[in-house]
N, C-alpha and C positions, 0 to 999 in steps of 0.2 A: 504494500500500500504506500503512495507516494506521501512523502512528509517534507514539503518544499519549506526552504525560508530565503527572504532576499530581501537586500537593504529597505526597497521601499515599497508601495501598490502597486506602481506601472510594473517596476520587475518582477513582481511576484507574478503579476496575472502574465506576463510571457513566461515566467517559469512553468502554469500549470499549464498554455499554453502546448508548451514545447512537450511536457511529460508527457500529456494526453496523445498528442503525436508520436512518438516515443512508443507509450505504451499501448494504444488504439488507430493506428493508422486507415488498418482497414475498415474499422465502425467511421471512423470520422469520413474518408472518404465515400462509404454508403451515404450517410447521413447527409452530406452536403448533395450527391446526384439528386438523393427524393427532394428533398429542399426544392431544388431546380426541376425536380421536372424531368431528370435527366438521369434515370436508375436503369432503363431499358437500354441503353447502349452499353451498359457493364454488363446484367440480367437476365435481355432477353426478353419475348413479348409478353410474359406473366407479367410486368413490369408495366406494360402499357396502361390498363385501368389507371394507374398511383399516378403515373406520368401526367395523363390527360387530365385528372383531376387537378394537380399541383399546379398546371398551367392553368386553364380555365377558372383556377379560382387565384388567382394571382399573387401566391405565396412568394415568390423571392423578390416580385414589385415591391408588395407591403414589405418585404422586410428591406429590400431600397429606404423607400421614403421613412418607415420607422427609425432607420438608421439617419440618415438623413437632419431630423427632429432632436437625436439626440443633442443632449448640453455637452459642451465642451468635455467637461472631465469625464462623464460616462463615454462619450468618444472614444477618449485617449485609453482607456481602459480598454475597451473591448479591443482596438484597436495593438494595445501591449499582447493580449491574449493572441490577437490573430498573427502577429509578427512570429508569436512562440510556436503555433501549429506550424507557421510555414517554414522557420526552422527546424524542426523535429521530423516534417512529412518524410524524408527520403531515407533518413536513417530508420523511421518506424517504419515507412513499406521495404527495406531492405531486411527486414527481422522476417517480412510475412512473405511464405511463397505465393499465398491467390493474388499477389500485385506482379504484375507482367510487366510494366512502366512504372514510374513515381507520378503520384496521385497528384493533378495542378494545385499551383497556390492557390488558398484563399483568396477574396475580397473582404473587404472589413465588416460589410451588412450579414455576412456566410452565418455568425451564430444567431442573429436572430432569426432568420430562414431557418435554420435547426428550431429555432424555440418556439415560431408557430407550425412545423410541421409536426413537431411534437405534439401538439396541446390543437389542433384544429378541429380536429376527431370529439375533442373532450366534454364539448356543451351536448353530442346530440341532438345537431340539426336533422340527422338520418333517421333519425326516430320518428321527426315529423311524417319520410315518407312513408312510413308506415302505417303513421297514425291514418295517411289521408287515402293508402289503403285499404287498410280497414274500414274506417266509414264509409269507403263506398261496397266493401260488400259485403258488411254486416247493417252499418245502419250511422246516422252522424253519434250517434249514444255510444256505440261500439268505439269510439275513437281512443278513448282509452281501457277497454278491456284488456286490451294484452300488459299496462304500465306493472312491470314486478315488482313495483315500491321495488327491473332486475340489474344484472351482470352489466352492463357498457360497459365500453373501451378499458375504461377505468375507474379505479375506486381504493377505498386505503380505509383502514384501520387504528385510528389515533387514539392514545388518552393520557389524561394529565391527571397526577393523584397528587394532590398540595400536602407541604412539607407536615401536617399535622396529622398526614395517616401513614409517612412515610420511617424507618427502621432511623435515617438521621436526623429527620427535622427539616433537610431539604425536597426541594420536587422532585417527581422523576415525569418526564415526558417519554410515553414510547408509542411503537404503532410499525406498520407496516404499509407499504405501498404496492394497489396490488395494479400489476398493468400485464398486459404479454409481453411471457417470459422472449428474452432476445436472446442468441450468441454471438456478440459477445454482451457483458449483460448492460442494461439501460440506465444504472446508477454506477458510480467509480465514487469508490472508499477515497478520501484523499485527508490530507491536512495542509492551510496554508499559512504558513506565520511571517512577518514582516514586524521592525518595531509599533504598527500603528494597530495591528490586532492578532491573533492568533488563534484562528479557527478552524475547527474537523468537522466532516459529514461527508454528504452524499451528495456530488457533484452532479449533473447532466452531459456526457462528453460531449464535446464542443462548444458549450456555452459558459464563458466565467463565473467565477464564485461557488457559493451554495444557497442555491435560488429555495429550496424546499425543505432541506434539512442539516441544520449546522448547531453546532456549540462551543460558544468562545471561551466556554471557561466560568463565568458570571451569568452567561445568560443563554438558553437554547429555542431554538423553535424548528416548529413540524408542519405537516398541510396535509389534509384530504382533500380530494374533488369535492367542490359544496353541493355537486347537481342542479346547479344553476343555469337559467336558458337564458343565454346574449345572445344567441345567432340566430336570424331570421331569415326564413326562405319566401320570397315573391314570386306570383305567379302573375309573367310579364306575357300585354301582347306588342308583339312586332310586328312591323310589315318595312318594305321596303322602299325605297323613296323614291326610286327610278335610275339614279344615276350610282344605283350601285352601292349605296349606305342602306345602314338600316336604325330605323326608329321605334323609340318604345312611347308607351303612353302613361303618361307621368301623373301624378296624383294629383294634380290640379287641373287633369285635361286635357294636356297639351303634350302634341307628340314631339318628342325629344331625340337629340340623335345617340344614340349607340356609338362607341369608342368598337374599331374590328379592328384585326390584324389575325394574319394565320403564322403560326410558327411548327416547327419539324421537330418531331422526336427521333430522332437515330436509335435502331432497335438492332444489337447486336445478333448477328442470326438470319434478319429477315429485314425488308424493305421498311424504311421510312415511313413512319405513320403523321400526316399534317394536321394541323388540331387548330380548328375557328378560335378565336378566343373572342368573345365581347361581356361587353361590361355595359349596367344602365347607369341610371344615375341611384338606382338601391348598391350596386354590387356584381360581381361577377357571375357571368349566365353558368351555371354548372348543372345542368340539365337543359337538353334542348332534343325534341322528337327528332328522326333521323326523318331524311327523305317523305315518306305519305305517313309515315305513322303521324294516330293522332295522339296527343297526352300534354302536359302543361311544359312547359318554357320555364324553367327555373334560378333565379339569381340567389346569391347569397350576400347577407346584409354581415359583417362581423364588427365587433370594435379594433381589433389592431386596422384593418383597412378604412373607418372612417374617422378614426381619430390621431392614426399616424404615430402611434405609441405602443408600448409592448410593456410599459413599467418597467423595464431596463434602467432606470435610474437607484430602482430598489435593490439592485445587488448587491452595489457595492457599501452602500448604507446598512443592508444587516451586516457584513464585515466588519464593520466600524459600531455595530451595537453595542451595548453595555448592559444595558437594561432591559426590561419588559415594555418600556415608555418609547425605547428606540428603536427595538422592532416595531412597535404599534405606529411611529412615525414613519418607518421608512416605510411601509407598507402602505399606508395611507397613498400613495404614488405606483401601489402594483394595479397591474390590468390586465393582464392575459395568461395562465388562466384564471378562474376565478375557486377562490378555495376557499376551505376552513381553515383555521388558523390558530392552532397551541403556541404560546412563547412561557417562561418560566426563569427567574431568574434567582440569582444566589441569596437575593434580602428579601426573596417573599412574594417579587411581583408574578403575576400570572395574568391571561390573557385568552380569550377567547373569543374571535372574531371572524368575519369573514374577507375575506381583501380580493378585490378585482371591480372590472369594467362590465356593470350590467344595463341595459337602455331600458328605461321607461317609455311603454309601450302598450298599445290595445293589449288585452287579455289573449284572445284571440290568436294573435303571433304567437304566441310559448306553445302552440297545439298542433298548427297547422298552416301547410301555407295559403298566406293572406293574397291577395288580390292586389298587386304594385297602384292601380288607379285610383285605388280608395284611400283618401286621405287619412281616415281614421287608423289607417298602420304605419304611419311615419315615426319615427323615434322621436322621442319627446325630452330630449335631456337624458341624465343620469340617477339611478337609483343611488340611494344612502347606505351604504352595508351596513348590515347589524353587527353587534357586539353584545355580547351576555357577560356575567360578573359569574366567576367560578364558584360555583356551590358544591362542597363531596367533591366528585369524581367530573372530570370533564370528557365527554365520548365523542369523538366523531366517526360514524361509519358508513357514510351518505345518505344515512333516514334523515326523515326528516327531522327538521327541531331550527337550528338557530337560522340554516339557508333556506327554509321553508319558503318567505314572502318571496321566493329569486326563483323558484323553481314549477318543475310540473311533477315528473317524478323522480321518485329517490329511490334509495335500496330498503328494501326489506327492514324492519328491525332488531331483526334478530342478532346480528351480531354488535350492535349498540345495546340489546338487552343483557348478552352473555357476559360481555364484555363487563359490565356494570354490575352483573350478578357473583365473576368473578373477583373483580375488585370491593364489593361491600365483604367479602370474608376474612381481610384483614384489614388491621392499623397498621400496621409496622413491614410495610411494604422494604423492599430492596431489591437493586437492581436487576440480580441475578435470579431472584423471583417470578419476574415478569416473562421468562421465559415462558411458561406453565402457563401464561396469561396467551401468547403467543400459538403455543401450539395445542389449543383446544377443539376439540373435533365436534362437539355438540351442533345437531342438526335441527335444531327445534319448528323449522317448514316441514320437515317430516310429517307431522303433526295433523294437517288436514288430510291426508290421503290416508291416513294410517286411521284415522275417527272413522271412515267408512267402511272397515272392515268386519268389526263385530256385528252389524248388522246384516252379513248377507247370513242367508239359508241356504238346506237343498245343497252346500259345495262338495266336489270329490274328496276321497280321502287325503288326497296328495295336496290340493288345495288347503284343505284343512289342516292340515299340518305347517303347511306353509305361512297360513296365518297366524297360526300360536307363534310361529317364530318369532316373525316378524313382530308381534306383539308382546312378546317377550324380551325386545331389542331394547337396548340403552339407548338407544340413540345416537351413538358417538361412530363419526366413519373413520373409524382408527385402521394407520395402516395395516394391523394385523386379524384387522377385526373380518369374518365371513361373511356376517352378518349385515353389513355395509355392504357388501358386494351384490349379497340376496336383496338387498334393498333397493339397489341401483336398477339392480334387471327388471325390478316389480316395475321402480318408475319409470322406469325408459319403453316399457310396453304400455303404460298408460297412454305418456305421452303420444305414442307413435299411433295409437287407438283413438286418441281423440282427434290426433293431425288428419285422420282420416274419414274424420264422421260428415256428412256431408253439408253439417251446417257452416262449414269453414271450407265446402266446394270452392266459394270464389276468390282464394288466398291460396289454395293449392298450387297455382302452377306457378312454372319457376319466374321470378321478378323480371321484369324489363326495364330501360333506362342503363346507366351507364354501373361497370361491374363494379366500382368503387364501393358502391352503395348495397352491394347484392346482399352481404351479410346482417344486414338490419331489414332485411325484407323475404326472408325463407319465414313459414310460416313454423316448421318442425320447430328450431330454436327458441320462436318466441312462446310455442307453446310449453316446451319445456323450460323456460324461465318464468313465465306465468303460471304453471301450473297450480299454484297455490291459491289465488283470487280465482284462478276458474272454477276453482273447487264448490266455493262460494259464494261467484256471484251470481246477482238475479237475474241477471242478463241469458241473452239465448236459454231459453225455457225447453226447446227441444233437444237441446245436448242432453244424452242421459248418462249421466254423471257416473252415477253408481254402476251402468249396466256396463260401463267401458270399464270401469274401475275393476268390477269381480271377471271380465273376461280377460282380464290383464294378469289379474292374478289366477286363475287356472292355465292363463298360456305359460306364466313362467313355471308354474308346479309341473305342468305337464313335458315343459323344456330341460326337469331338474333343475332344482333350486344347486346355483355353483357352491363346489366348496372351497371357492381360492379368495385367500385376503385381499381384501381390497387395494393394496397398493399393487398386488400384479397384477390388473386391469386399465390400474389409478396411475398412469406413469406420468412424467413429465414429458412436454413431446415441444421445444420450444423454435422460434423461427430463428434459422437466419441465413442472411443472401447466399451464401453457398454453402448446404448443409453436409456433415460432414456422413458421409455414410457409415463407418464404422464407432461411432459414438454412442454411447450406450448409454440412456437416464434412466432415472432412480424414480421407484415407485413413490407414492408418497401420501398420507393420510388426509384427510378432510374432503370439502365441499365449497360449491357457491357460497352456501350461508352459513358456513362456518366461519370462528373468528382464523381457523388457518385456513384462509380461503383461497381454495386451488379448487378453479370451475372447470366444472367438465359443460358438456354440451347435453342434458340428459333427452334423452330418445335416438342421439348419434354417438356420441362417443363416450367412454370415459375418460379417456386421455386426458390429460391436462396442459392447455397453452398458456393458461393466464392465471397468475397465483401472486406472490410475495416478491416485486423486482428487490426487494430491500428488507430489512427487519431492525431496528434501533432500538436501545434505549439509552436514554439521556439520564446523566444523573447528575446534576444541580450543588451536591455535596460533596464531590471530587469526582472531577472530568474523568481521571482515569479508573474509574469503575465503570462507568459507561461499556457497552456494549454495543453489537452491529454485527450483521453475516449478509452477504449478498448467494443470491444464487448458483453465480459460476466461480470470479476470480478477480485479481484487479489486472491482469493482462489480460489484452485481447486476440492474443495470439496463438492459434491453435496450437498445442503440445506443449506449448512452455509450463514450466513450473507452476505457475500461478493462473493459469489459465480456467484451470476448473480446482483448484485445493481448497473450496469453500462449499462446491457442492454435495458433500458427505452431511457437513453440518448444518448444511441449510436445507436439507431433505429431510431431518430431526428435528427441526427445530431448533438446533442450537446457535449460542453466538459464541462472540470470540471476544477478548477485551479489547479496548481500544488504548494505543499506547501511545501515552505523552512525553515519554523522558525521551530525549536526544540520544541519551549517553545508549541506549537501547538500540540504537537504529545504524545500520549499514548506511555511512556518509558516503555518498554519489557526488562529485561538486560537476557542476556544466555553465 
């Protein structure tokens, strides 16, 4: 794990810089193509969906003009950072064989392009298109039947227990971030010291600082996704104007022109794909019918592209925190993404807030896309983020509670309940405690599907058996548990039994529009993350509930109830641009709604792609009791040492200390 120090800010951040080059050549140079737009000419045509979205919605513009905006010092900052990548790149693609050439230099706007590629995905705007399939063929009421209070892109596990339930007296902050899992992984363990501060956590490679999770020593803070909606989708009409433009029709009536240009994807492999790009005066068209098809014209409304800011000025200011007062200030100045927000400091203070850029807006927009010519969906200014005063235990797990007024939906509660039920059973909390806090397997969605059971009659004997089990289950999908595994199979024939019933005929077939979006528009998924609210709501009167539920469970008795633990079905199976074929992951315990929350897909897979990028805990009372484990490793370089020597412990749930003394560490000087 890298532990830089340098006389001042600007060298420090070319030192991490340079490391991350060094030690991630090949993520960094991924990272920057999807940024651009431009991962198909490394990749190949799987690559094209990401490409044509990345242009069409005009991420490395915004991160242009974001850049652009920024103030002097934050400039020079990102700017030390990017001189460090573009001395490091040659010597780190020369460590990696999948580089054939050394990766070009950066430009200086390159990490913010990483930081809205990152986080673009994060509001669920793709949700709307789902929403606005549904209503149309179940009903406008159906719009949000499938919402799973479920799984998105992302989501994280935070809590803050204040120094008076804790073993010293001070806080302890921990949680997990849960996103798909990458190779190499999507947080880098680092530490960065200079006389002006000295801080550890969990970096984003390619982007300066530690934007999410860091601790100086005096003071720490953490983030969940809030589940907030900033982004807005319009449904624009156009026509042509004759001489070869094209115009949209603006919310006061008047047809406006369209900004067009066509630009080239280079696809390694195969010919050249050219991509329209246009923009209204909402935002960039990222949906548009092809050729005769009919279907709506889509733009995307965001805050980094209409306010030409990214909150990039708040990096370097937590660096420079001391307090719970000073992250709350520099944060006051974050915008993208929008999050929950733990901070904790050495004399007591604490914090609980939300920090980002959300627009005040018709109700309307947060559901579904609005109509570009009706006035009444224009953004109207800026919401106020909330902030609460920590009472007990502070939880964030994307239910709802403090982001509630900012959002449509959230996660489940369940692991904001566990979480909360595991920490009411001590005072005397410490670090290495939180572990146990970490890797609890308790499934408590279980819960509706399983109420259904005692009431059927009339089942086979093997049925019958099947359901004492199951009703004899703890609940917990522990990796060695059988019983977990017999429960997956029950649910995953549910699921696949309801995707099938014919009152969700018109959600059946496979999604159309552009493939970016295809994965928030299969119907199997959202059933299977919904399954809980369908259990129980009043809606669609014809689904029979129960009669899928008991044929679910005679098809698994009659399949043989399996007798293999749950983690060899439960594997981790994670992405990245060139997967190594001989790599072998490790099985591993829990669920969506568990607090170790490693989702499977239930009705398709068990596999697991999306789980814990991270695991921390901060302790307030000495830095060096603190703890962290990432996934793989803090190299990104296949075979090296360090590459994967994390993932044993991070398959258990364990962590590893984090270490402050100098006198401890293997001195590198560059």
């Amino acid at each position: 794990m890298p532990h830089l120090r340098a006389p001042d800010p600007l060298r420090l951040s070319y030192a991490q810089g340079r490391t991350t080059a060094l030690d991630r050549a090949w993520q960094l140079a991924i990272e920057r193509l999807r940024a651009e737009g431009a991962s198909a000419s490394l990749l190949g045509p799987e690559s094209v969906p990401w490409d044509r979205f990345a242009r069409q919605s005009r991420l490395a513009d915004t991160a242009r003009q974001c850049y652009a905006a920024l103030d002097p010092e934050t400039a020079d900052w990102v700017r030390a950072y990017v001189a460090g990548v573009n001395d490091g790149l040659a010597s780190g693609a020369a460590r990696d064989p999948r580089f054939a050439q050394a990766p070009e230099p950066w430009e200086p706007w390159v990490p913010l392009a990483i930081w809205i590629s990152t986080h673009i995905l994060f509001a669920g705007f793709a949700t709307k298109l789902w929403r606005e399939r549904a209503a149309r063929a179940l009903g406008d009421e159906a719009a949000t039947l499938f919402a799973t209070d479920g799984p998105g892109t992302a989501g994280s596990n935070g809590w803050l227990v204040p120094g008076d339930r804790t073993a010293t007296g001070a806080a302890i902050i921990a949680g997990d971030p849960h996103r798909f899992i990458e190779d190499p992984g999507v947080y880098q363990q680092i530490r960065i010291s200079c006389p002006e501060y000295d801080v550890l956590g969990l970096a984003v490679p390619g982007v300066p600082g530690l934007a999410h999770f860091g601790h100086t020593g005096g003071v720490a803070w953490a983030i969940t996704n809030a589940m907030a909606d900033y982004q807005d989708l319009y449904e624009e009409q156009l026509r042509g104007s004759g001489d070869g433009r094209i115009e949209a029709l603006g919310a006061d009536g008047v047809w406006e022109p369209v900004d067009r240009h066509t630009e080239t994807i280079s696809v390694a492999g195969a010919e050249p794909v050219e991509v329209e790009v246009l923009e209204t005066a909402r935002g960039p068209v990222i949906v548009r019918p092809e050729g005769e098809r009919s279907g709506q014209t889509l733009s995307l409304r965001y805050p980094p592209r209409v306010r030409r800011d990214l909150g990039f000025a708040a990096l370097p200011a937590l660096l420079r925190a001391r307090t719970v007062a000073d992250v709350d200030a520099a944060l006051d100045s974050w915008a993208e993404p929008v999050n929950v927000v733990h901070a904790a400091d050495s004399q007591g203070g604490l914090l609980h807030r939300v920090a980002g850029a959300v627009p005040l807006r018709d109700p309307a927009n947060r559901l579904r896309p609005v109509p570009a010519s009706d006035p009444r969906h224009t953004w109207q200014g800026w919401a106020k983020t909330p902030a609460e005063p920590v009472q007990g235990f502070a939880v964030m797990a994307n239910a709802r509670g403090i982001a509630s007024p900012l959002g449509v939906e959230f996660a489940p509660p369940h692991r904001a309940n566990r979480i909360r039920e595991l920490l009411s059973g001590s005072a005397d909390w410490s670090a290495k405690a939180m572990a146990g806090v970490h890797a609890d397997t308790h499934l408590a969605s279980a819960a509706p599907l399983l109420a259904l059971l005692p009431g059927f009659e009339g089942l086979s004997p093997a049925a019958g058996a099947l359901r004492a089990r199951l009703l004899g289950w703890d609940r917990h999908m522990d990796a060695d548990s059988t019983d977990a595994t017999v429960f997956s199979a029950f649910r995953a024939a549910t699921v696949r039994r309801f995707a099938a019933d014919p009152v969700f005929a018109g959600l059946a077939d496979a999604p159309a529009g552009p493939e970016v979006f295809h994965p928030w528009l299969y119907l199997l998924p959202r059933i299977g993350y919904a399954l809980e609210g369908l259990l129980t709501t009043t809606l669609l009167p014809a689904l029979d509930r129960a009669g899928h539920v008991r044929a679910a469970l005679e098809e698994t008795a009659a399949a043989g109830a399996p007798d293999t633990p749950w983690s060899e079905v439960h594997r981790l199976a994670p992405w990245s641009a060139l997967p190594d074929p001989d790599a072998e992951w490790p099985g591993l315990g829990g669920d969506h709604d568990c607090v170790n929350a490693t989702s499977t897909v239930p009705g398709f897979t068990d596999l697991t792609a999306r789980a814990s990028a991270a695991r921390y805990v901060w302790d307030l009372a000495r830095r060096e009791d603190s703890l962290w484990a990432v996934p793989l490793g803090a190299d990104g370089v296949t075979g090296s040492p360090h590459h994967r020597d994390q993932l044993p412990l991070w398959a258990r749930c364990e962590l590893v200390p984090v270490v402050t003394d100098w006198a401890r560490l293997t001195k590198e000087s560059a």
